[in-house]
C-alpha positions, -999 to +999 in steps of 0.1 A: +376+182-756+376+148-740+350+122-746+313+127-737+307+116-698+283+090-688+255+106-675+233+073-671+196+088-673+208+119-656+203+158-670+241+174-676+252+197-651+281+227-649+302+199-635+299+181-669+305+215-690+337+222-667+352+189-677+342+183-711+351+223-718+382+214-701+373+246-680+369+257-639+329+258-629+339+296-627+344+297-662+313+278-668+295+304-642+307+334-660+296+320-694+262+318-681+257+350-662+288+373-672+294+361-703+311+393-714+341+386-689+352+352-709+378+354-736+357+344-773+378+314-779+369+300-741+332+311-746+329+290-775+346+257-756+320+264-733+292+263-753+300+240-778+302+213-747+265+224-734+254+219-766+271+185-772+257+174-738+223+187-741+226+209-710+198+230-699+200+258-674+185+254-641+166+286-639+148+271-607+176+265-590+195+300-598+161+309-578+162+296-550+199+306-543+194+345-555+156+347-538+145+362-575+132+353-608+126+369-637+089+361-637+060+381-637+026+370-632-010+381-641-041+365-622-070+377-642-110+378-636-122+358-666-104+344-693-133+337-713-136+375-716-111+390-745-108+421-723-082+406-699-065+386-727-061+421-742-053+432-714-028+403-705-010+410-745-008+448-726+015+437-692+034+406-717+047+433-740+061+451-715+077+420-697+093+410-725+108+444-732+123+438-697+132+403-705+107+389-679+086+356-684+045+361-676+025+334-658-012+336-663-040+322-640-075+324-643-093+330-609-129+323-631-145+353-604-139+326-580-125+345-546-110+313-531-089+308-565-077+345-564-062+339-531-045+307-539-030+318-570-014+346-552-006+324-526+015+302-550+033+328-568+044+343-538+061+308-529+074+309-564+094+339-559+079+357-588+088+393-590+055+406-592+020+397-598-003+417-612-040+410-602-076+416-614-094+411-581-129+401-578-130+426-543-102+452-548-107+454-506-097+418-500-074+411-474-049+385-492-039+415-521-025+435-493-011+404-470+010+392-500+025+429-511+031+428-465+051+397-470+077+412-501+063+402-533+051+436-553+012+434-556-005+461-585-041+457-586-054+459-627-092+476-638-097+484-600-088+512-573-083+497-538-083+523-505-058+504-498-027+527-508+005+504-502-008+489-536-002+504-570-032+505-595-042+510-626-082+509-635-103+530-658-128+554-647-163+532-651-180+558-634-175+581-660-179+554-685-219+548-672-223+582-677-211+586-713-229+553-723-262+570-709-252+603-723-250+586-758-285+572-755-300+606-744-286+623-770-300+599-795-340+603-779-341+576-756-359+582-721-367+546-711-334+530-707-321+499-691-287+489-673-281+449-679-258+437-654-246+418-625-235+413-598-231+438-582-205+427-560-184+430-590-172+464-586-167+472-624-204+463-625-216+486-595-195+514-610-206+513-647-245+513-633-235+544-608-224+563-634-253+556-658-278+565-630-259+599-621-260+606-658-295+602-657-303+617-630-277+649-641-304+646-673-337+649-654-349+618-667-365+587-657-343+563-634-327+532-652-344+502-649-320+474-637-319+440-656-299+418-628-277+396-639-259+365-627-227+369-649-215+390-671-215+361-699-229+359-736-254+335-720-268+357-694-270+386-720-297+360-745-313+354-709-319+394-704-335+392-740-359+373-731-368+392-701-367+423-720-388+409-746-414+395-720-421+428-706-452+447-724-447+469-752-455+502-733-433+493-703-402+477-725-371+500-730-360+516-761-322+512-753-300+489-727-265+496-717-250+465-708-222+459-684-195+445-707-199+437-744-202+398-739-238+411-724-248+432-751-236+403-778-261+380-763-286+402-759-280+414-796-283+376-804-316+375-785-329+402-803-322+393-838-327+359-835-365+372-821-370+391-854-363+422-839-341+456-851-315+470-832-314+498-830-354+507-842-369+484-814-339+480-790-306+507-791-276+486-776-245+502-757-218+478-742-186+485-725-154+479-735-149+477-768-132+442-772-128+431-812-166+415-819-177+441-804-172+460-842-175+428-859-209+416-847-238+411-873-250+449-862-215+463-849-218+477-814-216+505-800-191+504-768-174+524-741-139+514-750-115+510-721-075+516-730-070+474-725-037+471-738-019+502-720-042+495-692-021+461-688+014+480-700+010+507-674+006+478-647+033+459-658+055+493-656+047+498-618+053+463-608+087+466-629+094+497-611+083+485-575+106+455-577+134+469-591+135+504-578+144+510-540+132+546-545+098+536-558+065+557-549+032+540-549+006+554-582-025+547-591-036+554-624-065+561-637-073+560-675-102+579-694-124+558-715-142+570-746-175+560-766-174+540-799-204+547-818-219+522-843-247+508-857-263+490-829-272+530-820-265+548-849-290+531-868 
């Protein structure tokens, strides 16, 4: 090999490789992408001089020029909530079995960060995002998938069916929390949730009020929430606890299990027993949910194939010209503990 070029400040290019390797840029090319059509002996050359001159592939611009990455991206709902983490170790398992890299945004329930996010990626030529929406009806999910970049919408069903989904059936889920509670002699239950424009929210009470209804008991009595945070679930303690004795539930489902935790917190911290003064039922089933002081009972949701299944479709959509538009929907199940159970 000849002597090391003077690069003066600049990163090494094929140009460099070629001449230290003693090689065409071809060469250099095929090493790169098609390594398999270089003889052994050259491929070493080759790589020996990247190495010596510290080169680093341009992946950005091997974009630009084919239109295509090998990037995936997930904008999710909350990232405080372990759910969509789970749910984001779910779609990066399955991206990395397809060698694909995994952005991850955090659109923090805000609707004008969802947009920009996809907004971005799209410009970034990723191959596919996958997105929790905060409205599975909005009009940028569809306007991106219009403009070529696949679009699967995670933990939601949109009417809108150019888009692949994968959600879980909450209404179903309200009903077995309810369910659960009946069966254990609870009448005066109460949902602790909000808002309701968060349609995981206004689907989990639906279903607990059709249960109830399908029951012939008394209507659930709505605990509104401003977030579906460990805060606002100590805040719903307190509200529970300031209602009088004869009129205060027996049981509370809660929305998600960052909810019940806080309202669990409330209660303890109060003096209270859960379940002998308050029964608690949260939904879905992250890992404090089992390891709280009183481990809680939870509607568990599928997290991690929830995010594999989605990261499947979006595979499929960008890489298959014969592709047909699914949407999935998973079966949840209820994880009884102590925080019911007694």
């Amino acid at each position: 090999m000849s002597r090391l070029p003077d690069l003066r400040g600049r990163t090494a290019g094929v140009k460099e490789v070629a001449a230290l390797a003693g090689v065409s840029l071809g060469t250099v090319s095929n090493v790169l992408n098609q390594p398999d059509r270089v003889s052994p002996r050259t491929r070493e050359k080759v790589e020996r001089a990247m190495l010596e001159l510290g080169f680093v592939r341009n992946e950005a611009a091997r974009h630009l020029r084919s239109g295509q990455s090998r990037t995936l991206a997930y904008v999710m709902l909350d990232a405080a909530n372990p759910f969509f983490t789970d749910v984001a170790a779910g779609i990066e398992e399955a991206a990395e079995e397809a060698h694909f890299s995994l952005y991850m945004c955090n659109s923090d329930n805000r609707s004008d960060r969802e947009a920009g996010y996809l907004s971005h990626l799209a410009e970034q030529r990723v191959q596919g995002i996958l997105v929790t929406p905060i409205d599975p009806e909005a009009d940028h999910l569809g306007a991106v998938a219009r403009r070529g970049t696949p679009v699967v919408v995670v933990d939601r069903s949109p009417r809108d069916e150019s888009l692949c989904s994968v959600a879980v059936d909450d209404v179903l889920g309200g009903h077995l929390a309810v369910e659960h509670l009946l069966d254990c002699g609870h009448q005066r239950i109460a949902f602790v949730g909000g808002p309701e424009s968060i349609g995981q929210v206004r689907d989990r009470l639906q279903g607990a009020r059709a249960g109830l209804e399908a029951a012939g008991a008394p209507p659930v009595t709505v605990i509104a929430t401003d977030a579906t945070t460990v805060r606002e679930g100590r805040m719903a303690g307190e509200r529970i606890l300031g209602l009088p004795r004869a009129k205060r539930p027996t049981a509370a489902f809660c929305a998600n299990d960052l909810l019940a935790l806080g309202l669990l917190q409330q209660l303890v911290g109060s003096g209270l027993d859960v379940p002998s003064d308050l029964a608690i039922v949260g939904y879905d089933d992250i890992y404090f949910a089992g390891a709280a002081a009183v481990p809680l009972t939870s509607v568990r949701q599928p997290r991690h194939e929830l995010g594999r299944r989605a990261a499947e479709l979006v595979l499929d959509e960008a890489g298959n010209p014969d592709h047909q538009h699914a949407r999935v929907v998973l079966l949840p199940e209820l994880v009884a503990r102590t925080s019911t159970l007694g």
